[in-house]
C-alpha positions in Angstrom: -13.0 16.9 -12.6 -16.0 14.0 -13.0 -13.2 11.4 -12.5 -11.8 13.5 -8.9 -15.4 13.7 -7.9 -16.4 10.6 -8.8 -12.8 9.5 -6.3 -14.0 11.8 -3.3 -17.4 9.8 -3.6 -16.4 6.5 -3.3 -13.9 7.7 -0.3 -16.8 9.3 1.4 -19.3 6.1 0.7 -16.7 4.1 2.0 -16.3 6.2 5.2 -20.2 6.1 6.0 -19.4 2.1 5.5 -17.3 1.7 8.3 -19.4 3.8 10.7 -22.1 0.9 10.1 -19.8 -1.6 11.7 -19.8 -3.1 14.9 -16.5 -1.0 16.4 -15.7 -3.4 19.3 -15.6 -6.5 16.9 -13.7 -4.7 14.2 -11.1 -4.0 17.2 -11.2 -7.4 18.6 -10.9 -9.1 15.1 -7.9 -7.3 14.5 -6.5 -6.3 17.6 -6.1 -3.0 16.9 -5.1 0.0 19.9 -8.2 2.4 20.2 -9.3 5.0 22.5 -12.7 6.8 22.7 -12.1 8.8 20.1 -10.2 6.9 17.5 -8.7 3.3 16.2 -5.2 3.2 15.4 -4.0 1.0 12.2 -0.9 0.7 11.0 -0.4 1.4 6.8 3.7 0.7 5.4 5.0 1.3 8.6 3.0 4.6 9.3 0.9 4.9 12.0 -2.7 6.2 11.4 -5.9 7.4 13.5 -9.6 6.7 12.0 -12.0 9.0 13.8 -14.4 6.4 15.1 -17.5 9.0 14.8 -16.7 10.5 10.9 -14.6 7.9 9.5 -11.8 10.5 8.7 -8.4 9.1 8.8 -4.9 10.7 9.8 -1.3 9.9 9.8 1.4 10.6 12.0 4.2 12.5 10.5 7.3 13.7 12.9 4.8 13.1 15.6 2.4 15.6 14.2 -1.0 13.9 12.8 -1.7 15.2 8.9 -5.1 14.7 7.2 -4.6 11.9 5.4 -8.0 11.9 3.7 -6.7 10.5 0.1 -8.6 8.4 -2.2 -6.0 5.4 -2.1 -5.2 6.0 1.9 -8.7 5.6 3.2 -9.9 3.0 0.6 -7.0 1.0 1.5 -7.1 1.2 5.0 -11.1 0.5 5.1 -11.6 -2.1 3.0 -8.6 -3.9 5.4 -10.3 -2.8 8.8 -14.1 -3.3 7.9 -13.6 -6.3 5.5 -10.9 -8.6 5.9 -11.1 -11.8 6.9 -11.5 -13.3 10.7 -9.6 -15.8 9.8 -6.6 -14.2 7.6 -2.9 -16.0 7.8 -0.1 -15.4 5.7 1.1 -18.3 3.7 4.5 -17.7 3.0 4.0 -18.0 -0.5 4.6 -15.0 -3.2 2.2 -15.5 -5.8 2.4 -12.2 -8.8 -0.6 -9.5 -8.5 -1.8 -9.9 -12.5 -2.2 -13.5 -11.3 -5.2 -12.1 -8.7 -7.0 -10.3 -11.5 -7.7 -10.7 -15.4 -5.9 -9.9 -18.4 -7.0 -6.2 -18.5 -4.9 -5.7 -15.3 -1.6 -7.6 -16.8 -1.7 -6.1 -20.0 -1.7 -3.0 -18.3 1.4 -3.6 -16.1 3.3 -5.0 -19.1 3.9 -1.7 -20.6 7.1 0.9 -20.1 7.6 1.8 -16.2 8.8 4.7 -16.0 9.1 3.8 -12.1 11.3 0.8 -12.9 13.6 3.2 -14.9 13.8 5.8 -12.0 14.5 3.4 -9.4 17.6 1.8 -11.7 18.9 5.2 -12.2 19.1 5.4 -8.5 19.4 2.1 -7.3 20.7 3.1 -4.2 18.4 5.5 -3.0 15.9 3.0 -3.7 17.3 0.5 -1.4 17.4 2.7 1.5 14.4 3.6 0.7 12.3 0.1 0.9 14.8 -0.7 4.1 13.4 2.7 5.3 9.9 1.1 5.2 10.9 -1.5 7.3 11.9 -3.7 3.9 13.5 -7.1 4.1 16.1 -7.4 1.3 15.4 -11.1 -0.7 17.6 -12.6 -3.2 15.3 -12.4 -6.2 15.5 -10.1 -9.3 18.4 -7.4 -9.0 16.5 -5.3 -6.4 14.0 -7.0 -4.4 12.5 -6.2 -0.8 9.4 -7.5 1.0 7.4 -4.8 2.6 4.9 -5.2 5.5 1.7 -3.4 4.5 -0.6 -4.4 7.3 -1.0 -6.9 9.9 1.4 -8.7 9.1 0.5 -9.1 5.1 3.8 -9.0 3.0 4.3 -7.2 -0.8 7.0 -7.7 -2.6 8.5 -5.4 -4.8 10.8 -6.4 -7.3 12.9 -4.1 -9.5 14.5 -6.2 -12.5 17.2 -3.9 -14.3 16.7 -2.8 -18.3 19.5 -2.8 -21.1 19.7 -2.2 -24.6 16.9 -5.0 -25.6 14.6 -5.5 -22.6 13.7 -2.1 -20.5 13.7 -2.3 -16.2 10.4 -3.3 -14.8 8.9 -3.6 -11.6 7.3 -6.4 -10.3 4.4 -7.2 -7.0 3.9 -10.3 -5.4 1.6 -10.8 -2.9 1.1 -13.8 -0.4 -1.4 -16.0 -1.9 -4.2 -15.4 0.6 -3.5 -11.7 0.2 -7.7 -12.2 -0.4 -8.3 -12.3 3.4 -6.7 -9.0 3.7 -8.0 -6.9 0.9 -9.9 -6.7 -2.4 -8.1 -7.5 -5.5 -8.7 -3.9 -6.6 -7.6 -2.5 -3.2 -3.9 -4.5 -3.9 -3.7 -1.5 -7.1 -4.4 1.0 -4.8 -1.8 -0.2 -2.0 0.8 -0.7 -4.6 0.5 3.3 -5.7 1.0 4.0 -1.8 3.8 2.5 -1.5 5.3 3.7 -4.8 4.7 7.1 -3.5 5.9 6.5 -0.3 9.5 5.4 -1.9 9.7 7.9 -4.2 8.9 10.2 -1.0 11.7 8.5 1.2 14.3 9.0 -1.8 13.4 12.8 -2.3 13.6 13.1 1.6 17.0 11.4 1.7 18.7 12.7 -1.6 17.1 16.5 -1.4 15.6 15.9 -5.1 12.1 16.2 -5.7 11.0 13.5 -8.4 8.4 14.2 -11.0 5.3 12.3 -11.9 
């Protein structure tokens, strides 16, 4: 329960963040469609609406907007529209996400996926899944698709298959100047979005709900 509370706090401290920020400039620095009411971002392919008096963010779903108040949504989403960079560009470069961070972080991502496993068992729905995001298939590892998360910023996902001596993993790269776009915490927080939002696509299109 501490570690939920302690979730809802940081979502609501980072909410009373961006309602100390200069509206106009944050729309002008990333060109973003607003009305009186609301700024509207774009988050994997999803449109959003962030109240511009409470910081409260939605998402359209089926043309219908949902609350979309999550720890993971609104801390990505924020720490993009209040803090990246004026002068953010994609590079074109991949570089691998433990090679933002330390060696807590890779250690931790070095361990058995059961993602990795799920998505070879059902390799297919797992492509149409990632092209469902808006994906571009590349030609690395067995599965591999590069996903637009915001503004342009890329995120590679790359599922590498398991056998008898080596189990299926998943791998994230990230344009090297991800850094203009985000935090390097915020890229952990993105990549469980969009592992959700696959594993959502696949239930949606196969009719099975996946655990975990």
């Amino acid at each position: 329960m501490a570690r939920t509370n302690n979730y809802l706090l940081q979502a609501a401290q980072a909410k009373r963040y961006f309602l100390t920020y200069d509206q106009e400039a944050l729309i002008r620095k990333l060109q973003l469609p607003y009305d009186e009411d609301f700024l509207y971002p774009v988050l994997f392919s999803r449109r959003y609406r962030l109240s511009r008096t409470t910081g409260d963010l939605e998402r359209e779903e089926a043309g219908i907007w949902q609350d979309a108040n999550t720890f993971e949504e609104v801390m990505t989403l924020l720490d993009f529209v209040c803090d990246s960079r004026e002068d953010r560009f994609v590079s074109g470069r991949f570089k691998n996400m433990t090679d933002f961070g330390h060696a807590f972080h890779q250690n931790l991502l070095e361990e058995r996926d059961p993602n990795a496993e799920l998505f070879q068992s059902r390799a297919e729905d797992f492509r149409k899944a990632c092209a469902a995001l808006g994906g571009k298939p590349l030609s690395t590892g067995d599965i591999a698709y590069s996903v637009e998360v915001f503004d342009g910023l890329p995120l590679l996902v790359q599922l590498w298959f398991g056998d008898e001596e080596f189990p299926a993993s998943l791998r994230f790269l990230w344009d090297e100047n991800a850094l203009m776009y985000l935090k390097y915490e915020t890229m952990y927080y993105a990549r469980n979005l969009l592992l959700e939002r696959l594993k959502a696509e696949m239930e949606e299109a196969n009719g099975t709900r996946i655990e975990g």
